[in-house]
C-alpha positions in Angstrom: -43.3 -64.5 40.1 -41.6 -66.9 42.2 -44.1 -69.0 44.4 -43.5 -71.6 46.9 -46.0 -74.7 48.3 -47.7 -74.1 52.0 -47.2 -77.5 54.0 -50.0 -77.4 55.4 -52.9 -76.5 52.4 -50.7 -77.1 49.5 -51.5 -73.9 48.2 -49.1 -71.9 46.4 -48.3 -68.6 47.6 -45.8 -66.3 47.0 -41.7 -66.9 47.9 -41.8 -64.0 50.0 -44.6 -65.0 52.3 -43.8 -65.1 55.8 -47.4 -66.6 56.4 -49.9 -68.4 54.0 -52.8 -66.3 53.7 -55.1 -69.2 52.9 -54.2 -71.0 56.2 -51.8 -69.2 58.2 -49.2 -71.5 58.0 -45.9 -69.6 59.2 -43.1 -70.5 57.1 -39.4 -71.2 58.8 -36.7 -68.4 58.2 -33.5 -70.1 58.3 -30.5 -67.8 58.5 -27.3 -68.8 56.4 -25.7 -69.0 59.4 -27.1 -72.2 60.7 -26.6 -73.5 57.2 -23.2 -73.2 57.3 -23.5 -75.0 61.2 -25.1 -77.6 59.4 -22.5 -77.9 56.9 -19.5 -78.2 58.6 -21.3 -80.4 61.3 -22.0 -82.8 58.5 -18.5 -83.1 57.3 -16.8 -83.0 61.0 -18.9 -86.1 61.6 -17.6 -87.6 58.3 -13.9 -86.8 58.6 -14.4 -88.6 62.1 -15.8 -91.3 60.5 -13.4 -92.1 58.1 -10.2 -91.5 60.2 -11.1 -93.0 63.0 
């Protein structure tokens, strides 16, 4: 079973939790979409970096 730390108790819960059950903590969904954002953010600001 894959498990996953809580920030907030350091407890390790299950890598499907939406919430810790020890201390509520809600975990962060991040869609691959703003991965991708992120990406190509990250390498527009280097290509403007090295070219200008």
């Amino acid at each position: 079973m894959k498990t996953k730390e809580c920030p907030s108790c350091a407890m390790e819960v299950d890598a499907n939790s939406k919430v810790c059950p020890i201390c509520q903590y809600e975990f962060a969904e991040f869609s691959t979409s703003y991965k991708w954002v992120a990406i190509l953010l990250i390498v527009v600001m280097l290509l403007y970096l090295f070219f200008y």
